[in-house]
C-alpha positions, 0 to 999 in steps of 0.5 A: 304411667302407673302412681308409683312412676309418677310419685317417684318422679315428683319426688326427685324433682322436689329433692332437686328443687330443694337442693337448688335453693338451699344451695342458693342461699349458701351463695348469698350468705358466703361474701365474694372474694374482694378484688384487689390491686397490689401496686409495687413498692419502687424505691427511685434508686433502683430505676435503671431503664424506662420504656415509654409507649404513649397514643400516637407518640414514638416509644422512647426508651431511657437508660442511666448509665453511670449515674446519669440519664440518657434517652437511648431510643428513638435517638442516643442524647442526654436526658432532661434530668427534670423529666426523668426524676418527675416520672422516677418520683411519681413511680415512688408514690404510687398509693392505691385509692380503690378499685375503679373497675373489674372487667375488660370491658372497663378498660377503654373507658378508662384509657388503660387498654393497649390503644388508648392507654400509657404503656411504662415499664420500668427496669433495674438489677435486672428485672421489671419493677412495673409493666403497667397502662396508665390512663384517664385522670378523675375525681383525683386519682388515675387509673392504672392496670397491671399488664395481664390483669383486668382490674383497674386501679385508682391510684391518688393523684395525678401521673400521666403527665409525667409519663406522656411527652415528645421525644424533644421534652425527654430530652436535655433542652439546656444549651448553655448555663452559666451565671450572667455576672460572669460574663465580661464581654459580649461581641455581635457578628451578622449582617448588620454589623460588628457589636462588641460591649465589655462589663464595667461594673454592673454595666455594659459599655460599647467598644469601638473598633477603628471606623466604628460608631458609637451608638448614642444613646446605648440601652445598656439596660437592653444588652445586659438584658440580651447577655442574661438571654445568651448566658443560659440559653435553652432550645425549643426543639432540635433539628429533625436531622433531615435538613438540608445545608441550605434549610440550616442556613450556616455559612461563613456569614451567618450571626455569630455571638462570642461571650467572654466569661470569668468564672468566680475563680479566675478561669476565662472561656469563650462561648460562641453560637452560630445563628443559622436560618429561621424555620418558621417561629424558630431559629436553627442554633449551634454552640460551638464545641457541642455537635447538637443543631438546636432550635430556639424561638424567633425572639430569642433568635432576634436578641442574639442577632441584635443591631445598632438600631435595636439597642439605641435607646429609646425616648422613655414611654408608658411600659405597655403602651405600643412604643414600649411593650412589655417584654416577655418571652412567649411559651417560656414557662420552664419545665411546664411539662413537669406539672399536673395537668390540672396547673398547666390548664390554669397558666395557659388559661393566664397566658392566653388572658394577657393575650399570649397564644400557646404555639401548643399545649402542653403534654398531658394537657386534659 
């Protein structure tokens, strides 16, 4: 190869070197694209419809219909109203932080990839307003990615809980409600017996039918007690539907509670439960004129299944000792599921520290 060759050669390679650095410093002196999430602006009047897909629960779908809400799928029942408008709100709210991550490979780290994450799409007029995975809570806000994108969002605060439920908590647990001063008489019906008692005052007296006795000395503080129970009752759970008659255990002699009720009008109703069998910590219940099998816990199950030998009061003792415990309701924090995950952990740390164990914890729970 002659010197010319070899100089043209040399050249051209030189050129191109040169190019290629020059190119390389334009590269580091122009600033790269920022990325960015736009979250969508949800007003709470315009969610019509929720489709909710969370790890290892049934997907279940929301609908409202005529200003109310229902849980459409995996069963047709009225919605808890509480739950909804929590995840109705804390779409409302939705404020970006940052941009916790860029890459796919991110996503199941953060909990925001299809296996791991919480799939919400909300729905209304007609169109998505959000199809988005939420995922894990940390340093104070949750991470949150758009469907279809790969960069994964902050978003202050935390969301999940509001969204990752049973099927049992979106629905309506409230079996009855109704002021416990309205109610005028109470009546007992179960194997043990007949008890009836009627309100005078602000007291509840016995009323005796012929070859009744008397119960002496009555804790009319323990039946006015078991009348606010029975006035607003909620359930723990419903029936699965797959029971059979003898599981449910309602015959022609199962408990039965009436409540007499006048309202602050002046109109009279008549409330009657039926107390079917007890299903481990549980109690199967039905409410006449409602055609839901419910469940409620075996000490609410108790009281309404009350008996001579329960309501005879007792010589008086030190509230607390073994004679005379205090009387708390276990799990009955209302609407535990509606709060951050971070409260939740701080109540079941204070239940578990007056001795009170959780059958479960709750939703969401870190």
């Amino acid at each position: 190869m002659n010197k010319l060759a070899i100089a043209s050669i040399a050249l051209v390679a030189l050129a191109a070197l040169t190019f290629f650095q020059l190119n390389a410093r334009r590269s580091e002196d122009t600033e790269q694209p920022k990325v960015t999430v736009e979250l969508p602006k949800i007003k709470s009047d315009q969610v019509e419809e929720l489709e909710l897909s969370a790890p290892d629960k049934p997907k279940v779908r929301l609908v409202k219909k005529d200003g109310a809400w229902r849980v459409a799928e995996p069963v047709d029942a009225k919605a808890d109203d509480n739950a909804v408008n929590t995840a109705v709100t804390k779409l409302t709210e939705l404020e970006l932080a940052g941009v916790a991550a860029t890459l796919p490979k991110s996503h199941e780290k953060l909990e925001v990839d299809e296996k791991s994450g919480t799939h919400v799409i909300a729905k209304g007029g007609g169109k998505t307003l959000l199809d988005a995975y939420i995922g894990a809570y940390k340093s104070g806000s949750s991470m949150v990615r758009l469907n279809g994108q790969d960069a994964v969002a902050a978003v202050r605060g935390s969301i999940r809980f509001a969204f990752t439920k049973d099927v049992k908590e979106w629905r309506d647990r409230q079996i009855n409600e109704v002021p416990a001063e309205t109610v005028q008489q109470i009546t007992f019906v179960n194997k043990d017996g007949r008890l009836q008692f009627k309100r005078e005052n602000d007291a509840f007296v016995q009323v005796l039918a012929k070859g009744e006795k008397k119960i002496d000395p009555l804790d009319a503080n323990k039946v006015k007690g078991v009348v606010g129970t029975a006035a607003n009752l909620s359930a723990t759970d419903f029936a699965a539907g797959t029971e059979t008659p003898e599981q449910l255990g309602f015959t022609e002699t199962s408990g039965t509670v009436v409540l007499d009720v006048k309202n602050d009008k002046g109109e009279e109703s008549q409330i009657t439960y039926r107390i079917g069998a007890q299903n481990d910590q549980s109690y199967y219940l039905r409410k006449d004129g409602d055609d839901v099998t419910y469940l409620i816990s075996a000490w609410v199950g108790g009281r309404l299944l009350s008996n001579r030998e329960g309501l005879i009061k007792k010589e008086k003792t030190e509230e607390g000792s073994r004679e005379n415990p205090i009387q708390v309701q276990p799990n009955n924090i209302q609407n535990m599921d509606q709060l951050p995950p971070e409260v939740q952990k701080q109540l079941m740390q204070q239940l578990q520290g007056q001795g009170q164990q959780p059958q479960r914890m709750p939703p969401g729970h870190p």
